[in-house]
C-alpha positions in Angstrom: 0.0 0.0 0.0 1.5 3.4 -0.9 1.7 6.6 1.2 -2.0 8.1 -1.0 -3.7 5.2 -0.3 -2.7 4.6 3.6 -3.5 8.5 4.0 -6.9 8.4 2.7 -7.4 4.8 4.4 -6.4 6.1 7.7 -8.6 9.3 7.9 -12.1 7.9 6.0 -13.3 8.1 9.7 -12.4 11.3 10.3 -12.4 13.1 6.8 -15.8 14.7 7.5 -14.1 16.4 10.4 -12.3 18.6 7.7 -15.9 20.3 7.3 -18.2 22.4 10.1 -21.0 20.7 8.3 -20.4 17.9 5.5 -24.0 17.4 4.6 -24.3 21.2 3.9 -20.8 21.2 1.5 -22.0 18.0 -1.0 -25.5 20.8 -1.6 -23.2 23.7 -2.2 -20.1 22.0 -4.2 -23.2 19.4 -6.3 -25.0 23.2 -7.1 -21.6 24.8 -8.3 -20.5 21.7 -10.5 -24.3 21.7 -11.5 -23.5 25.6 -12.4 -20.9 24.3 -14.8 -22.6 21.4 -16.4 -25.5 23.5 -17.3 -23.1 26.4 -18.8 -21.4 23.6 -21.2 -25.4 22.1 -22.2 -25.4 19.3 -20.0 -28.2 18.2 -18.1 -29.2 15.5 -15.3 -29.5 12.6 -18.4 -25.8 13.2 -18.6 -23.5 10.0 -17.7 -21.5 11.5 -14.7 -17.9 9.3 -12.9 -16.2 11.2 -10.0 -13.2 9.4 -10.5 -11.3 10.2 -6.8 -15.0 10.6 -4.9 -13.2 10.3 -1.7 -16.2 9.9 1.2 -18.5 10.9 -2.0 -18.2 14.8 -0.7 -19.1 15.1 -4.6 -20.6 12.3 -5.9 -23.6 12.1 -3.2 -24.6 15.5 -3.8 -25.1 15.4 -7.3 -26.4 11.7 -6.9 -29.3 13.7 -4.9 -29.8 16.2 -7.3 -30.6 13.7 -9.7 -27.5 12.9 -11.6 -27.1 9.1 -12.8 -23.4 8.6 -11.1 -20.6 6.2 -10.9 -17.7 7.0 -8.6 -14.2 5.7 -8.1 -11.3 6.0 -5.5 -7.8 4.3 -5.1 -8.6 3.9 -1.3 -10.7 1.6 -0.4 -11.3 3.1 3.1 -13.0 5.4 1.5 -14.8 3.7 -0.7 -16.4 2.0 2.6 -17.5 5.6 4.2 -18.8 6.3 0.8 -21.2 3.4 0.4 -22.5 4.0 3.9 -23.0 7.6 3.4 -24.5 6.8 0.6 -27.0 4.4 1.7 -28.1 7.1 4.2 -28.8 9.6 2.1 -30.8 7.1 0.0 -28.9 7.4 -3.5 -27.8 4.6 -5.8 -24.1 5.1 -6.3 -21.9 2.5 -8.3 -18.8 2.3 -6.6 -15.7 1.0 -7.8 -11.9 0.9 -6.6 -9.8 2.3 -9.3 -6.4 4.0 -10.4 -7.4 7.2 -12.2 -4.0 6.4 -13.9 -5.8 3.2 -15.4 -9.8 3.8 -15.8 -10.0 1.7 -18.8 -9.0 -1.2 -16.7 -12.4 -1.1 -14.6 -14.4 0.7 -17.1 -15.3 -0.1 -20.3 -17.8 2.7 -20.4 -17.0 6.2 -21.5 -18.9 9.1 -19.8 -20.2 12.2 -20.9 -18.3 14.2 -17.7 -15.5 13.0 -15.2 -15.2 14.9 -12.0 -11.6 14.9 -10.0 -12.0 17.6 -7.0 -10.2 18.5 -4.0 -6.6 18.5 -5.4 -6.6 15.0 -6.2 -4.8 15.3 -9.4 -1.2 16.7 -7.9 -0.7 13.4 -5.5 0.7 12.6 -9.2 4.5 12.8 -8.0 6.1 12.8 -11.5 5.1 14.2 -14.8 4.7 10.5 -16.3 2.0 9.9 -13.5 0.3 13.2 -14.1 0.5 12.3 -17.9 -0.6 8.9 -17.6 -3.3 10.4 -15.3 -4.9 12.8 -18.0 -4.6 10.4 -20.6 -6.3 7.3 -18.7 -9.3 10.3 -17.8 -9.5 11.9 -21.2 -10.1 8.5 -22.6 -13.1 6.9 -20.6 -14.8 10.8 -21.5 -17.1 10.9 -24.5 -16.3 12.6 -27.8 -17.9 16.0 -26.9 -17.9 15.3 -23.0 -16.1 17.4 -20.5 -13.4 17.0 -17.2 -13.6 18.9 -14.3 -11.0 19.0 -11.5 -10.2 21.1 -9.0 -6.0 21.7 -7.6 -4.9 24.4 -5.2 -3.4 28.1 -6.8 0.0 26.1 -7.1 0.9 29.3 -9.3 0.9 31.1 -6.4 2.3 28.6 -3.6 5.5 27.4 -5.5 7.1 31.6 -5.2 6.3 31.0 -1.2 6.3 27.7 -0.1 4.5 28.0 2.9 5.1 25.9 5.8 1.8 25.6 6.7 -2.0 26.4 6.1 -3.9 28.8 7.9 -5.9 26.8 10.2 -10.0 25.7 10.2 -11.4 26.6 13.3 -15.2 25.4 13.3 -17.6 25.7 16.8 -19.8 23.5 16.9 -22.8 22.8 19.3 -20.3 20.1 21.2 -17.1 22.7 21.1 -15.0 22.7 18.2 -12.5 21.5 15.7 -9.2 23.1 14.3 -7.7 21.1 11.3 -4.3 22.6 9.8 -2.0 20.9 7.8 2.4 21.9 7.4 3.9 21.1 4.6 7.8 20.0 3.8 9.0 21.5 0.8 11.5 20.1 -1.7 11.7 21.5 -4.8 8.1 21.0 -6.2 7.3 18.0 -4.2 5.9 18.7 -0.7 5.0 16.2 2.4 2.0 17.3 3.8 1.1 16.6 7.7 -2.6 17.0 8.4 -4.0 17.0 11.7 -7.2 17.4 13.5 -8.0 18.1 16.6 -11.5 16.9 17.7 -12.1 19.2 21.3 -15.8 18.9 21.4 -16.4 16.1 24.2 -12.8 14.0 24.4 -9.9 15.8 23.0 -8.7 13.8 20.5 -5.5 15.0 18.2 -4.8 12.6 14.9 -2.4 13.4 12.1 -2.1 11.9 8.5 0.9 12.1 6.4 0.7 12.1 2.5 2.6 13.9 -0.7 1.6 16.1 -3.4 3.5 17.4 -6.3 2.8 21.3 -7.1 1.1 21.2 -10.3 1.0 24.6 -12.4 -1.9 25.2 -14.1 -0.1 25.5 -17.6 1.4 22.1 -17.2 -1.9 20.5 -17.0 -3.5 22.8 -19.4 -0.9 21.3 -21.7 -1.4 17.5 -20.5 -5.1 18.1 -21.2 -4.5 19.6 -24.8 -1.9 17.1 -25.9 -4.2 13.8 -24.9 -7.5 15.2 -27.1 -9.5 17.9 -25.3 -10.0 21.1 -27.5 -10.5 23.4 -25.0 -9.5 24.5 -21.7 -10.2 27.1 -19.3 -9.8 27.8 -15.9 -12.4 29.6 -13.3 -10.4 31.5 -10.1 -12.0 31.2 -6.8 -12.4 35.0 -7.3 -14.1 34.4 -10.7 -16.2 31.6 -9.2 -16.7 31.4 -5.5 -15.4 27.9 -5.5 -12.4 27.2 -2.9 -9.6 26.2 -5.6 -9.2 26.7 -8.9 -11.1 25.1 -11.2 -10.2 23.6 -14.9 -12.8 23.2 -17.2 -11.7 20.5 -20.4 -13.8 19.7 -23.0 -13.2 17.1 -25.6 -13.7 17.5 -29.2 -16.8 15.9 -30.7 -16.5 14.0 -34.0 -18.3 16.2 -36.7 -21.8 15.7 -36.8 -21.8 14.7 -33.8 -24.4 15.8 -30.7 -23.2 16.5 -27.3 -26.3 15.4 -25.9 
């Protein structure tokens, strides 16, 4: 088991921890990616895979709004909080363990979008994983489809390289949370140290280690160009109220073909 999937195996349990409410973020982040789907024609008939769902932060909220999704992680941890959350929210979910390095290996499918949120994309540590990444994605979407992913401003991070993050402080009705993570630079590859600490009735501190690579936006603009989308653009948290940046990649449709 490597370091990404022992990280996300370790903290399924606690990853809703990272949130003052979880239920409340899947509405808000299945209404923005809605946002987007709408803007490039698509609608709830559209064939959706959230190909690093995580706990299904994304997956279950656009599962309640309607959308017919399938959703894939490389931990199976979870993949385990994800079925159960979504069981209780009373959606149908297909879950499947999967590389996003090698979709074509559990689907056979294509899909008309492919979701990869919350900086899943930079725990790519070299640019042959990154590239193998975009290719395997831009493969299982359809001709005319779309990816969506979300990465932190890595523009901006590489000319500081913080050692830290500013903290999440969240009070809830039991006390509160503080989650901050600190991260170990070298040269574009960063550990990253997350902890939370639970003080609501036992204090309980945990910590989860993983590694990212710092992934410009222009190098995966390029990635996504070079392996068949026609078309990419970015939206700025400023731009679009969403927490990261966003890239937006469609891919070309044959001629005379409909999107939808």
């Amino acid at each position: 088991m490597n370091i990404i999937q022992r990280f996300y195996d370790d903290m399924a349990s606690q990853y809703d921890k990272l949130f003052l409410d979880w239920s409340k973020t899947t509405e808000e982040q299945a209404l923005f990616l809605d946002s987007i789907f709408r803007e490039k024609s698509f609608d709830k008939t559209a064939s959706l895979l959230d190909c690093a769902c995580g706990i299904g932060t994304q997956a279950i909220g656009l599962a309640r709004m309607g959308y017919s999704v399938t959703a894939s992680d490389i931990s199976e941890g979870e993949l385990s909080e994800a079925r159960k959350r979504a069981q209780k929210n009373g959606v149908d979910i297909r879950f499947e363990k999967a590389d996003f390095r090698t979709l074509s290996d559990t689907f056979k499918e294509k899909f008309d979008i492919i979701i990869a949120m919350d900086n899943a994309l930079p725990h790519m540590l070299t640019e042959k994983d990154l590239s193998d990444a975009v290719k395997s994605i831009v493969d299982r979407i359809k001709e005319g489809g779309i990816f969506v992913a979300s990465i932190r401003d890595y523009d901006e991070l590489l000319m500081k390289k913080p050692p830290y993050s500013p903290p999440y402080i969240h009070k809830t009705e039991k006390g509160k949370r503080i989650s901050f993570q600190t991260w170990e630079w070298e040269g574009n590859l960063y550990r990253l140290t997350q902890y939370i600490i639970d003080d609501e009735e036992n204090l309980q501190i945990s910590k989860f280690d993983c590694e990212y690579r710092a992934t410009r936006r222009e190098e995966l603009t390029n990635l996504l160009l070079s392996h068949g989308c026609s078309k990419v653009e970015w939206k700025t948290p400023e731009e679009s109220g969403f927490y990261q940046p966003v890239v937006i990649a469609e891919k070309q449709a044959k001629k005379g073909e409909n999107v939808l």
